[in-house]
Structure formats: C-alpha cells, structure tokens
Backbone atoms as SQL, in Angstrom:
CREATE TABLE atoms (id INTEGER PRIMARY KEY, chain TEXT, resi INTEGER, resn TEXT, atom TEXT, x REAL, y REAL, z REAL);
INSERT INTO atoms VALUES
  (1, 'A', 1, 'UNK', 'N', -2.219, 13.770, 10.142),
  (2, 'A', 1, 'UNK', 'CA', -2.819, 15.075, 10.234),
  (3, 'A', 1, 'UNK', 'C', -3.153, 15.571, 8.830),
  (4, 'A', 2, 'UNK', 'N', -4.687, 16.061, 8.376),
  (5, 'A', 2, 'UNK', 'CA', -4.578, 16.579, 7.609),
  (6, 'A', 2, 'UNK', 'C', -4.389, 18.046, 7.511),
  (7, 'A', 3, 'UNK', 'N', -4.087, 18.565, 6.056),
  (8, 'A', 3, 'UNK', 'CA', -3.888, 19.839, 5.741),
  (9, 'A', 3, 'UNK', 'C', -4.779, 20.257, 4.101),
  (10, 'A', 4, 'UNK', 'N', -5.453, 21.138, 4.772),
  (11, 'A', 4, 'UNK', 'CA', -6.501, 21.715, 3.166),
  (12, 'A', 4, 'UNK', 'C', -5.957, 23.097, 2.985),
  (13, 'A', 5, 'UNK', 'N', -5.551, 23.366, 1.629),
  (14, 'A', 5, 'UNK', 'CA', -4.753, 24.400, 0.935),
  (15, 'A', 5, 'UNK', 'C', -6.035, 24.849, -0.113),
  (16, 'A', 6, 'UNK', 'N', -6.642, 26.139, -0.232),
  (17, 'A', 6, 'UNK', 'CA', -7.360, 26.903, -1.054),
  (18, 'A', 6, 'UNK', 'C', -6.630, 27.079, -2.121),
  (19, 'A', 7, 'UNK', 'N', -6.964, 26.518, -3.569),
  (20, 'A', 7, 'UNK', 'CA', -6.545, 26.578, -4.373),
  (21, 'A', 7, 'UNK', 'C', -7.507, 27.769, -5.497),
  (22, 'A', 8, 'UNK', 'N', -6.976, 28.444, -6.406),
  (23, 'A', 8, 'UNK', 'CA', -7.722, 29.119, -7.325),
  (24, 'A', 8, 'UNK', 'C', -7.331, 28.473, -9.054),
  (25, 'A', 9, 'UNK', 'N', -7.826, 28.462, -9.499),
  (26, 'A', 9, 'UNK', 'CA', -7.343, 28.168, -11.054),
  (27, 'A', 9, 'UNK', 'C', -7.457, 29.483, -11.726),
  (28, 'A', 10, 'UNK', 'N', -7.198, 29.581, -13.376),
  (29, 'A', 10, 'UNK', 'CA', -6.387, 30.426, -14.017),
  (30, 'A', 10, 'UNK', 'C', -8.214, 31.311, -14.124),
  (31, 'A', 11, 'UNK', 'N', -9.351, 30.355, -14.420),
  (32, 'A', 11, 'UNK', 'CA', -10.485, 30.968, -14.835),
  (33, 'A', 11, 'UNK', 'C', -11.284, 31.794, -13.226),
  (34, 'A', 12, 'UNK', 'N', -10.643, 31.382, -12.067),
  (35, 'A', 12, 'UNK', 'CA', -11.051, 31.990, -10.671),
  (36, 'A', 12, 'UNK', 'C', -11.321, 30.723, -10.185),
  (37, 'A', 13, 'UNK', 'N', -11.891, 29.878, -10.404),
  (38, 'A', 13, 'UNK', 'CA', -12.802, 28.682, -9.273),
  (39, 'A', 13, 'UNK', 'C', -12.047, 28.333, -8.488),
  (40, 'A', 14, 'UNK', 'N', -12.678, 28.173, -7.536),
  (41, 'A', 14, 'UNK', 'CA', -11.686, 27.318, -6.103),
  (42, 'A', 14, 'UNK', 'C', -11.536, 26.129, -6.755),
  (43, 'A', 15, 'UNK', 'N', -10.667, 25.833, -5.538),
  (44, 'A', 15, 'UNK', 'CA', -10.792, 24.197, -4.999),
  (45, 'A', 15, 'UNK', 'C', -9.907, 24.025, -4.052),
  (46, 'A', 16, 'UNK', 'N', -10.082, 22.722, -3.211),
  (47, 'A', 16, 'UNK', 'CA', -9.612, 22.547, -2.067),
  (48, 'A', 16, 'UNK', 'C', -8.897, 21.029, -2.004),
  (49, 'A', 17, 'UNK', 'N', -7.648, 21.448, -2.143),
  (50, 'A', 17, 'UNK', 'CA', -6.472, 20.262, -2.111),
  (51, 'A', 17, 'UNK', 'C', -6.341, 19.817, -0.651),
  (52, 'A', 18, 'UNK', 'N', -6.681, 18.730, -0.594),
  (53, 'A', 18, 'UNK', 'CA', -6.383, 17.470, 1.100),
  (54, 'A', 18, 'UNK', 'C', -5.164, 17.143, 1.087),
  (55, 'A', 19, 'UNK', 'N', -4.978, 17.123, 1.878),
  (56, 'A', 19, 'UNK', 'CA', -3.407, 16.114, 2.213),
  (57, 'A', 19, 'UNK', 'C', -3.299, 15.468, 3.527),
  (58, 'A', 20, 'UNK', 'N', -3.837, 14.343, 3.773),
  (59, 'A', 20, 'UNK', 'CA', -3.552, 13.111, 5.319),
  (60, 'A', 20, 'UNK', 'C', -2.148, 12.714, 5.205),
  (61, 'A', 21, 'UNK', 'N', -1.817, 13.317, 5.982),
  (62, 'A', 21, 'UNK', 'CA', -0.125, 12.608, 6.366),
  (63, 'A', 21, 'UNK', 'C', -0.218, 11.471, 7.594),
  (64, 'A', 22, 'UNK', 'N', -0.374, 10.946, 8.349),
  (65, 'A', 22, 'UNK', 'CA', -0.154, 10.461, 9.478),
  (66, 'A', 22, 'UNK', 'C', 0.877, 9.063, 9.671),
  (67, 'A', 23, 'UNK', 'N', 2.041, 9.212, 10.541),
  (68, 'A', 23, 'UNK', 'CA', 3.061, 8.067, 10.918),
  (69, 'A', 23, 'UNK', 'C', 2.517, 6.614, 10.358),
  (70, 'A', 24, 'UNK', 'N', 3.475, 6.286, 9.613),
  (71, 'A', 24, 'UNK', 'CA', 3.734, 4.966, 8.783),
  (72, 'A', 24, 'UNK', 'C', 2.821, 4.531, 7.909),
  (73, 'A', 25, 'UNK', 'N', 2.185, 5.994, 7.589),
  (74, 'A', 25, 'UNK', 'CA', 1.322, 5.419, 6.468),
  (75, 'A', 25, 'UNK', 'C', 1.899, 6.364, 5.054),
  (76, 'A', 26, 'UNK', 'N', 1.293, 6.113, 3.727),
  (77, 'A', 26, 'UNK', 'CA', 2.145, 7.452, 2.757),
  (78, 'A', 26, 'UNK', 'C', 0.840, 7.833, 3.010),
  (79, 'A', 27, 'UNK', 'N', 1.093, 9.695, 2.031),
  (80, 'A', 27, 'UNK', 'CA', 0.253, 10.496, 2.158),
  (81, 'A', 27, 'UNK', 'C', -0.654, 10.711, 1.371),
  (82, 'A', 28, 'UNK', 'N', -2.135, 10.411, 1.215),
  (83, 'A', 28, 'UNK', 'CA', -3.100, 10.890, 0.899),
  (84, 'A', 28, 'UNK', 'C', -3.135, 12.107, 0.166),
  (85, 'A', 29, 'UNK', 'N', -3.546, 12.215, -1.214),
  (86, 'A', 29, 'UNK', 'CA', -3.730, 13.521, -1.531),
  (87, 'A', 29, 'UNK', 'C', -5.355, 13.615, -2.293),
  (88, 'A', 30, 'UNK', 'N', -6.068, 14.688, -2.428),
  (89, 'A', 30, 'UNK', 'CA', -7.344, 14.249, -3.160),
  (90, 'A', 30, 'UNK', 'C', -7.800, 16.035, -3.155),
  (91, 'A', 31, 'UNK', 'N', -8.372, 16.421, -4.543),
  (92, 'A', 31, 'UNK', 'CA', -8.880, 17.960, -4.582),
  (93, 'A', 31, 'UNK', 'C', -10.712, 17.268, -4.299),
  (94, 'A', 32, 'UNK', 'N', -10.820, 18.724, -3.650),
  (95, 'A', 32, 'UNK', 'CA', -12.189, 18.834, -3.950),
  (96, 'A', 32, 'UNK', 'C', -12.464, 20.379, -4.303),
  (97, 'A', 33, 'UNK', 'N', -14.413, 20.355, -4.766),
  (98, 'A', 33, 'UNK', 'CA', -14.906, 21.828, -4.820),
  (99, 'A', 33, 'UNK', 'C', -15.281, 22.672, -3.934),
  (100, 'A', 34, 'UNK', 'N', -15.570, 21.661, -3.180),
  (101, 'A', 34, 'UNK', 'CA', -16.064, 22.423, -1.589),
  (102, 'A', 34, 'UNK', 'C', -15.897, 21.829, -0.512),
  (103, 'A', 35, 'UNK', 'N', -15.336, 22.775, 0.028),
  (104, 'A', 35, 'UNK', 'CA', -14.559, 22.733, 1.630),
  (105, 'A', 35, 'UNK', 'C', -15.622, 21.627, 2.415),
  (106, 'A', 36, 'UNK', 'N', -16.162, 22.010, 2.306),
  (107, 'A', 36, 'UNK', 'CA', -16.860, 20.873, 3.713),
  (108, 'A', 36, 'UNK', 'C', -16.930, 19.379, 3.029),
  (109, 'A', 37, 'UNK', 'N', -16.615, 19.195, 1.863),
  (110, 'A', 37, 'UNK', 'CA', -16.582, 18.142, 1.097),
  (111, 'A', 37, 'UNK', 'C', -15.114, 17.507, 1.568),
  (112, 'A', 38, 'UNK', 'N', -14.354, 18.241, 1.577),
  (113, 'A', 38, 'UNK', 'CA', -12.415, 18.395, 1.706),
  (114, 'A', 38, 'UNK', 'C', -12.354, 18.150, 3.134),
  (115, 'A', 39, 'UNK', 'N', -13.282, 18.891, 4.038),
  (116, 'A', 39, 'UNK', 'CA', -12.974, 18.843, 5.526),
  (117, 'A', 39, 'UNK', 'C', -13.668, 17.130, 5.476),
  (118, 'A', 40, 'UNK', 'N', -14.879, 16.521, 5.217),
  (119, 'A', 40, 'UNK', 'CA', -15.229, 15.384, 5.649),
  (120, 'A', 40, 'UNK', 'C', -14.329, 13.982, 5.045),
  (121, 'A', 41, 'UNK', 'N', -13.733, 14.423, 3.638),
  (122, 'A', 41, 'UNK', 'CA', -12.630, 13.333, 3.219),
  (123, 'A', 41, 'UNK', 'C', -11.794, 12.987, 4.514),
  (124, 'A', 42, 'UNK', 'N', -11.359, 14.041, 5.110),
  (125, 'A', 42, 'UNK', 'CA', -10.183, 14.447, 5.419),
  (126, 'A', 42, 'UNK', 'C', -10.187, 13.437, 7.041),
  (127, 'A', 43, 'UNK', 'N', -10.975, 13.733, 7.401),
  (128, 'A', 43, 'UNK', 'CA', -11.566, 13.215, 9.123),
  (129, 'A', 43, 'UNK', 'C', -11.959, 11.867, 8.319),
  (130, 'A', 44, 'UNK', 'N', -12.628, 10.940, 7.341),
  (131, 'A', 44, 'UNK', 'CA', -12.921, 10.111, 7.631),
  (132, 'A', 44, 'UNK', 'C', -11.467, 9.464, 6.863),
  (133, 'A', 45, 'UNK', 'N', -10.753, 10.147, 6.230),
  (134, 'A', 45, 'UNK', 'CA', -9.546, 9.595, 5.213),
  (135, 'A', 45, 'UNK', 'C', -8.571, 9.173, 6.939),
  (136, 'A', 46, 'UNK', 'N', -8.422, 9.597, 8.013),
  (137, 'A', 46, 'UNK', 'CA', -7.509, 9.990, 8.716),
  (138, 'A', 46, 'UNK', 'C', -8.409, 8.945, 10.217),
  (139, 'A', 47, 'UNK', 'N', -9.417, 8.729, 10.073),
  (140, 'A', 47, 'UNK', 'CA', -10.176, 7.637, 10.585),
  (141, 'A', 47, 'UNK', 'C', -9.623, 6.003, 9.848),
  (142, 'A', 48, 'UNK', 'N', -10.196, 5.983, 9.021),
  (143, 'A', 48, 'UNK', 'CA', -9.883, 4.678, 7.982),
  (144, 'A', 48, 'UNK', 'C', -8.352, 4.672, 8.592),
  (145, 'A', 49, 'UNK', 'N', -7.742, 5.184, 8.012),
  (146, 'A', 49, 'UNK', 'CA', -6.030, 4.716, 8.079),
  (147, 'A', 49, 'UNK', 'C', -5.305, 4.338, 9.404),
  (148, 'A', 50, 'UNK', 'N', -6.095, 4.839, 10.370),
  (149, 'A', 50, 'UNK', 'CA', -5.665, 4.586, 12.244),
  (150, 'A', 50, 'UNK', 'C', -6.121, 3.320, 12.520),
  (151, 'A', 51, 'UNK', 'N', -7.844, 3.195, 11.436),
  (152, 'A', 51, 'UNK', 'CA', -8.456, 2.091, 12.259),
  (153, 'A', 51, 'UNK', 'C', -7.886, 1.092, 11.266),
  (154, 'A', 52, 'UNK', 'N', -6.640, 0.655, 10.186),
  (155, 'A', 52, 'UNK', 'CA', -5.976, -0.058, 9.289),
  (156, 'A', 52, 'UNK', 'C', -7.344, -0.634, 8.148),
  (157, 'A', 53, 'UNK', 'N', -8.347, 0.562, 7.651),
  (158, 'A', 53, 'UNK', 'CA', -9.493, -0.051, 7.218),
  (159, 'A', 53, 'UNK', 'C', -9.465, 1.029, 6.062),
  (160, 'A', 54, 'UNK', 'N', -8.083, 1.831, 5.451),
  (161, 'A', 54, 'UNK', 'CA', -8.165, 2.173, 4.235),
  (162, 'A', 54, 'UNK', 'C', -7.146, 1.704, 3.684),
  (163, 'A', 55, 'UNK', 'N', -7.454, 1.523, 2.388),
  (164, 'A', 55, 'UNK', 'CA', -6.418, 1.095, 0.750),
  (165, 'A', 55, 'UNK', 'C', -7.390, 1.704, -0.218),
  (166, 'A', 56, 'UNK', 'N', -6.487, 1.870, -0.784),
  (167, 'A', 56, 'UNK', 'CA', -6.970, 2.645, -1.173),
  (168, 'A', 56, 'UNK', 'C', -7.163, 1.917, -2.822),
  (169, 'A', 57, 'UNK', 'N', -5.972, 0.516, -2.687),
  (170, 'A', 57, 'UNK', 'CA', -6.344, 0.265, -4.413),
  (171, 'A', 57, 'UNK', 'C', -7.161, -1.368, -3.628),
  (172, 'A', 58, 'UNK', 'N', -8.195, -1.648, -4.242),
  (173, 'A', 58, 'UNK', 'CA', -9.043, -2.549, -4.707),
  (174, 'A', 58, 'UNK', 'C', -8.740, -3.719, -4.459),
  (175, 'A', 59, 'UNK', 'N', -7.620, -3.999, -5.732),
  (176, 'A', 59, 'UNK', 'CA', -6.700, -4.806, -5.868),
  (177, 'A', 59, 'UNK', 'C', -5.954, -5.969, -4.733),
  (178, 'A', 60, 'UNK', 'N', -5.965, -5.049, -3.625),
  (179, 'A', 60, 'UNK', 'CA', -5.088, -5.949, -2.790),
  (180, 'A', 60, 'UNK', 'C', -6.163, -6.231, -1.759),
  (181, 'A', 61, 'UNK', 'N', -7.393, -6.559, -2.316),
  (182, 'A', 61, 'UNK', 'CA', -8.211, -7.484, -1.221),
  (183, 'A', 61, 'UNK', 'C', -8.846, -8.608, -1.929),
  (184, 'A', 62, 'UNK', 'N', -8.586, -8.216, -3.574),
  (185, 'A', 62, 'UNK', 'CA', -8.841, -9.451, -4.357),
  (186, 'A', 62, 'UNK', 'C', -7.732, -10.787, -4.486),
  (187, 'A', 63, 'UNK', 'N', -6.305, -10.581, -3.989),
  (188, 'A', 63, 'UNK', 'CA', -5.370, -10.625, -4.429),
  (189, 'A', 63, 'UNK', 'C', -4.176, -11.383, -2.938),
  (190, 'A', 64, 'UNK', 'N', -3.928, -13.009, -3.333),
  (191, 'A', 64, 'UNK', 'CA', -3.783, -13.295, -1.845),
  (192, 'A', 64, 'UNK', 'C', -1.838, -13.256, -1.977),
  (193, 'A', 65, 'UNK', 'N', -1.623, -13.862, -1.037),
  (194, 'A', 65, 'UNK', 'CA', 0.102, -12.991, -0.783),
  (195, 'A', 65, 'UNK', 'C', 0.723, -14.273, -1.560),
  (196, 'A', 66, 'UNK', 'N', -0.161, -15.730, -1.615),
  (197, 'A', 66, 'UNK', 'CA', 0.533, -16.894, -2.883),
  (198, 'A', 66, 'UNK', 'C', 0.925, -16.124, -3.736),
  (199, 'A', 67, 'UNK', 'N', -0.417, -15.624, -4.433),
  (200, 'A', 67, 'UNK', 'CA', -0.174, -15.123, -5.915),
  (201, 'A', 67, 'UNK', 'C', 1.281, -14.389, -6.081),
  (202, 'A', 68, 'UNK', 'N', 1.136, -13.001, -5.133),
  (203, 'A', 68, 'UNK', 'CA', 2.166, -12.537, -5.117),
  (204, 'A', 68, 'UNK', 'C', 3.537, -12.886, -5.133),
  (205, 'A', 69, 'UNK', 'N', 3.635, -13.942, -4.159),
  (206, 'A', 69, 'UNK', 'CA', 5.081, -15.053, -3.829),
  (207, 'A', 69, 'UNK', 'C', 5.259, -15.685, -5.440),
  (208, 'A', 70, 'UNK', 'N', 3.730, -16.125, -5.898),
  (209, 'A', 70, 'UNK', 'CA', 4.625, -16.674, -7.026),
  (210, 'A', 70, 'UNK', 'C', 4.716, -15.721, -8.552),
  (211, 'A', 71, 'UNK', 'N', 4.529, -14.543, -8.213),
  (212, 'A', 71, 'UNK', 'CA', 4.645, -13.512, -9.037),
  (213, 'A', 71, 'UNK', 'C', 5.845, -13.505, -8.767),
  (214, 'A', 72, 'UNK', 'N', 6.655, -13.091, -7.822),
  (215, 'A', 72, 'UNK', 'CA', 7.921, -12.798, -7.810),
  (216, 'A', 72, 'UNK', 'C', 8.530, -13.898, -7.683),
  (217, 'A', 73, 'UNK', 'N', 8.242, -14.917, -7.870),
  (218, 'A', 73, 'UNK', 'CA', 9.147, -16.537, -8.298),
  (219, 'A', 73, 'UNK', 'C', 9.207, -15.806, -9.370),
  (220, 'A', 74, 'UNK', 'N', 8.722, -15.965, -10.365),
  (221, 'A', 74, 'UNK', 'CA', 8.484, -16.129, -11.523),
  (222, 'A', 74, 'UNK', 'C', 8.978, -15.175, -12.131),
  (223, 'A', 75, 'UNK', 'N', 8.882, -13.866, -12.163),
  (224, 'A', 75, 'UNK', 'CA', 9.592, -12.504, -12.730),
  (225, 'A', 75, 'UNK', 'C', 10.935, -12.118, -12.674),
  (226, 'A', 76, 'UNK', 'N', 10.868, -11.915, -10.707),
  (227, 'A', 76, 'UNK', 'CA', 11.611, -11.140, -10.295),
  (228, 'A', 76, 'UNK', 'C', 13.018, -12.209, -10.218),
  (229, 'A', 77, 'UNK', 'N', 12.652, -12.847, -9.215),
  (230, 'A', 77, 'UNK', 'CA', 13.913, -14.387, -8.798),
  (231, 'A', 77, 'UNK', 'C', 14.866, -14.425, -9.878),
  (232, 'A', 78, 'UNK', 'N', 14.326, -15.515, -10.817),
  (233, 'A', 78, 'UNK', 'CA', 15.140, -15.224, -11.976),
  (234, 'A', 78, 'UNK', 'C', 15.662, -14.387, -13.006),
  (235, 'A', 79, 'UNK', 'N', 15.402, -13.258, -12.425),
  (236, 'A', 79, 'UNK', 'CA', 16.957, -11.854, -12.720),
  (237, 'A', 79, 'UNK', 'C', 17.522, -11.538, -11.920),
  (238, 'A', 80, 'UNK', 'N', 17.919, -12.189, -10.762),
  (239, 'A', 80, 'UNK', 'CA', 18.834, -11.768, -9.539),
  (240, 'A', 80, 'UNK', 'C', 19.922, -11.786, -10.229),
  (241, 'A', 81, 'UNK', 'N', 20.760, -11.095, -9.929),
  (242, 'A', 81, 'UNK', 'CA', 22.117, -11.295, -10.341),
  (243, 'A', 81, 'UNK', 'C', 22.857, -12.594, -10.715),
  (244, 'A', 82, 'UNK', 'N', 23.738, -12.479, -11.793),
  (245, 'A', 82, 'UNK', 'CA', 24.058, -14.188, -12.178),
  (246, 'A', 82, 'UNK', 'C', 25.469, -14.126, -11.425),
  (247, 'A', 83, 'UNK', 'N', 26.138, -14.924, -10.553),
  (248, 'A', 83, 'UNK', 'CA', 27.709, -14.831, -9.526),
  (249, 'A', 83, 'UNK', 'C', 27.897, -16.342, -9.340),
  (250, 'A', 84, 'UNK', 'N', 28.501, -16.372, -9.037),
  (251, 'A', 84, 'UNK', 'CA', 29.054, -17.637, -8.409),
  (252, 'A', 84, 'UNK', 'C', 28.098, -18.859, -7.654),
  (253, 'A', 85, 'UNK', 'N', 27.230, -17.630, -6.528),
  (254, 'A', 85, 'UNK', 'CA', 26.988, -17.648, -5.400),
  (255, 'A', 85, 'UNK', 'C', 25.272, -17.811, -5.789),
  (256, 'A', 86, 'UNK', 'N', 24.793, -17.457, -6.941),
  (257, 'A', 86, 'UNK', 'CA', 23.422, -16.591, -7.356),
  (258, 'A', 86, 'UNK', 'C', 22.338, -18.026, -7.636),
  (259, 'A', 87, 'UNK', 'N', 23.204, -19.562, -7.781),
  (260, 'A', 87, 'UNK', 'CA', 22.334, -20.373, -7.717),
  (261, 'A', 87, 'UNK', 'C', 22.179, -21.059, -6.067),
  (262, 'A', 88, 'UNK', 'N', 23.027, -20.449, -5.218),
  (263, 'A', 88, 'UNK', 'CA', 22.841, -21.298, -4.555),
  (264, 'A', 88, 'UNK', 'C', 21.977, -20.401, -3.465),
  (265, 'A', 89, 'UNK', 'N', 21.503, -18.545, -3.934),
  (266, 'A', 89, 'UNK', 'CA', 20.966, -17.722, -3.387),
  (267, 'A', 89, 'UNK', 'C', 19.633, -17.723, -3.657),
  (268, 'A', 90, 'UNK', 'N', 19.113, -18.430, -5.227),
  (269, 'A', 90, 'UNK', 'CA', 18.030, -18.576, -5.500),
  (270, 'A', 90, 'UNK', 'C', 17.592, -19.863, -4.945),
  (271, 'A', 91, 'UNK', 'N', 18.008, -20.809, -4.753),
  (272, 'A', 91, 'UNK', 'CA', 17.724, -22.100, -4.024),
  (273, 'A', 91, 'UNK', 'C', 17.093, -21.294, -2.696),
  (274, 'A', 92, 'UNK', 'N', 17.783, -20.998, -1.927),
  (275, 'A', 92, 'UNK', 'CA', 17.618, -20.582, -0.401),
  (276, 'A', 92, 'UNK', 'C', 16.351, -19.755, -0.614),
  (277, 'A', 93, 'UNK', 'N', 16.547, -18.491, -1.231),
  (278, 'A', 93, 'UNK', 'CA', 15.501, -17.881, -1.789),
  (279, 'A', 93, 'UNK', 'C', 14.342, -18.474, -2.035),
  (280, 'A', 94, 'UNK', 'N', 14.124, -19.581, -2.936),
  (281, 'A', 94, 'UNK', 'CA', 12.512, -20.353, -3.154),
  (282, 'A', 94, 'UNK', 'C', 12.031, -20.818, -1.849),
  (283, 'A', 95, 'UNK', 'N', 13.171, -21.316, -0.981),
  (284, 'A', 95, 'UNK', 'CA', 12.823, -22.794, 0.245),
  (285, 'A', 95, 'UNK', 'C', 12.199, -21.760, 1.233),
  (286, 'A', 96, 'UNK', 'N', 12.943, -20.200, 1.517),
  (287, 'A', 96, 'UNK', 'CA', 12.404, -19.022, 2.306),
  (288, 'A', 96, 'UNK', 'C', 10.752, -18.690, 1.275),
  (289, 'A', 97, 'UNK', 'N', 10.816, -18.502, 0.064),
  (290, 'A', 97, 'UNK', 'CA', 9.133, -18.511, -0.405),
  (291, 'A', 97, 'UNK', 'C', 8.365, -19.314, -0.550),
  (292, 'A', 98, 'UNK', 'N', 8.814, -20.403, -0.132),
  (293, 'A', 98, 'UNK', 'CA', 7.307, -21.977, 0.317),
  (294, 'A', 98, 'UNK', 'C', 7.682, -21.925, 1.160),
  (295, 'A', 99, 'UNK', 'N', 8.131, -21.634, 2.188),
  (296, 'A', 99, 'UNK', 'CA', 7.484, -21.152, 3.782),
  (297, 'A', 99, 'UNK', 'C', 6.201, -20.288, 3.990),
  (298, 'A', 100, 'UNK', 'N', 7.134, -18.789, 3.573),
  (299, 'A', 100, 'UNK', 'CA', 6.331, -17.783, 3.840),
  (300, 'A', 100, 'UNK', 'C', 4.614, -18.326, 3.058),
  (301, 'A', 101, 'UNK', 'N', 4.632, -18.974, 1.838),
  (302, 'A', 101, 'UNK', 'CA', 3.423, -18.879, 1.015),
  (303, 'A', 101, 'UNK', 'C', 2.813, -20.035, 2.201),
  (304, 'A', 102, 'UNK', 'N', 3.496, -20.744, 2.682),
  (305, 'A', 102, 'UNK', 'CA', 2.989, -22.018, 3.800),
  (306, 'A', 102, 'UNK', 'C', 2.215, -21.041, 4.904),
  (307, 'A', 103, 'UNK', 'N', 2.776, -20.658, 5.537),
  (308, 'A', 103, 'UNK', 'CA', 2.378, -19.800, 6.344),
  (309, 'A', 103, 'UNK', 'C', 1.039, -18.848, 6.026),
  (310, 'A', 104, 'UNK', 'N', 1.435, -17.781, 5.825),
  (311, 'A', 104, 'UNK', 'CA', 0.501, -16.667, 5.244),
  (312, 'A', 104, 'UNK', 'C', -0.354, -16.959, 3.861),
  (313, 'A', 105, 'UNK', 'N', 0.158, -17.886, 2.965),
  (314, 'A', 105, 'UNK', 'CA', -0.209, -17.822, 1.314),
  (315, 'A', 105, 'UNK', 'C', -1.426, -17.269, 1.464),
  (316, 'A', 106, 'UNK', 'N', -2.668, -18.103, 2.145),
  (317, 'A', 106, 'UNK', 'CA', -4.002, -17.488, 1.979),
  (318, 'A', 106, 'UNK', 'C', -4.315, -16.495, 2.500),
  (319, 'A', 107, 'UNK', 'N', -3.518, -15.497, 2.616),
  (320, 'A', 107, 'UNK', 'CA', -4.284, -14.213, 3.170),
  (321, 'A', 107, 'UNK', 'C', -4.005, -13.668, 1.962),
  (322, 'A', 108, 'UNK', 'N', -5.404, -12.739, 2.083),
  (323, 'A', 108, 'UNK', 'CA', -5.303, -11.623, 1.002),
  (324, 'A', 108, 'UNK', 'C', -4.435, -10.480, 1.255),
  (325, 'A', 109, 'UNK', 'N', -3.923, -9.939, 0.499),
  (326, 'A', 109, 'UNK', 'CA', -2.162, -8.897, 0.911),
  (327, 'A', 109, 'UNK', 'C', -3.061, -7.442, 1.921),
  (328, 'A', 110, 'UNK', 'N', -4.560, -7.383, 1.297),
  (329, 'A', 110, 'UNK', 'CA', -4.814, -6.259, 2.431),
  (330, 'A', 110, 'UNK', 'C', -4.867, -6.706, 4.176),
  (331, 'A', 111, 'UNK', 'N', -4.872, -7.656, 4.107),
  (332, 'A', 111, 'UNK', 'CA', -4.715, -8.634, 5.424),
  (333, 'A', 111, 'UNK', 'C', -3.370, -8.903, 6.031),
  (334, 'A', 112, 'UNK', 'N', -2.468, -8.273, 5.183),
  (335, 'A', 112, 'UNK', 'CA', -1.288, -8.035, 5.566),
  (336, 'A', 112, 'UNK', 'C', -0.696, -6.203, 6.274),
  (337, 'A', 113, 'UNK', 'N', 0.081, -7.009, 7.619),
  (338, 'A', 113, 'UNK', 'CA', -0.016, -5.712, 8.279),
  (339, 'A', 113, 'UNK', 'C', 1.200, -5.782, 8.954),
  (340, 'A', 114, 'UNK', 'N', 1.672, -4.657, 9.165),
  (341, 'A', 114, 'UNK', 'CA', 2.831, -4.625, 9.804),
  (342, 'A', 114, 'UNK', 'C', 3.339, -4.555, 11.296),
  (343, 'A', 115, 'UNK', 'N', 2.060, -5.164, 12.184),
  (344, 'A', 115, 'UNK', 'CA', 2.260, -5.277, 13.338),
  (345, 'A', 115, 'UNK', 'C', 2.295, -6.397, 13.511),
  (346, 'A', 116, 'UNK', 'N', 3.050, -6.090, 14.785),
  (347, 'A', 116, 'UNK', 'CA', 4.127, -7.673, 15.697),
  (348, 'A', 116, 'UNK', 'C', 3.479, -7.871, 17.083),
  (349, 'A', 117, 'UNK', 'N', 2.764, -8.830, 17.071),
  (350, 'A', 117, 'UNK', 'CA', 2.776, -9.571, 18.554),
  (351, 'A', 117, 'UNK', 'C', 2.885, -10.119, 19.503),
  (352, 'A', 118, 'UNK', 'N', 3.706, -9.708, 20.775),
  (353, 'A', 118, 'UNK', 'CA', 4.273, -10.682, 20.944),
  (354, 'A', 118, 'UNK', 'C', 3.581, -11.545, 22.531);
C-alpha cells in the first residue's frame, strides 16, 4: 500500500514523499514535485512489485547466483569462525555451494525468487 505525505521545505516548495509498503517486499521510498507524478510512481511502483517485475538495483540482472556463490567462497567462508569443528564446517559448507551453483548457478540473482512449488 502506498502512502504520499505533503511535504514543505524551509523556502515553502512542496513536495511529495511515496512510500510502497506491501507484504514481503522492503519499502519503497522516492520524493517527488508533483502529486500526480507521486500518485503514478506509486500505482505503477506497487504494480511492478506484485507482478515480481521490480528491482530496483540493475545489478542483479547482470549478475548470475555462480558469481555470487563464489563471491562468498572466497570472502566470506574463509572467516567463519576458526573451532575445532570450523574445518570440517567449511568442507560441508563448499560441497552444499557446488550443489546449489550446480543447480541454479546460471540464473541471474533477479531470477531468483522466493516461491515454492510444489
């Protein structure tokens, strides 16, 4: 649902702050100068996100879920905690990320979605 709040600044000018909230998505925020500018974001911002056809960054349609998997090989993995237990968690850990990259690798991450079919 969106919500448009009339804003004034210190010199008088409007403007009109958006906000799309809607279930399991985060919230949208974006000013505009004029309302009917704010009202049409707002309906097509709140369209896009139902029909899973907004992102809003770029990025994650250039960008396939390999890369990612082996971004976080590579960074993240090896600073897990160092224990006892932590080589034999990163083992398990890689064999679970050449699956998943087996599986999915070639999708691009905006192609990633959080519905289940069963």
């Amino acid at each position: 649902m969106a919500t448009i709040d009339e804003r004034k600044s210190e010199d008088g000018k409007k403007s009109f702050r958006v906000r799309v909230r809607l279930k399991g998505a985060r919230m949208e925020v974006k000013s505009f100068r004029r309302l009917t500018d704010a009202r049409k974001w707002a309906q097509d911002t709140e369209s896009a996100i139902r029909e899973g056809r907004y992102l809003k960054n770029v990025e994650s349609r250039k960008r396939t879920i390999a890369e990612a998997l082996e971004r976080y090989s590579e960074t993240i993995l090896p600073q897990k905690k160092k224990s006892k237990h932590s080589s034999r968690y990163q083992h398990d850990q890689t064999h679970q990320l050449a699956w998943w990259n087996e599986q999915i690798g070639h999708l691009v991450i905006s192609d990633l979605t959080c519905r289940v079919t069963v």
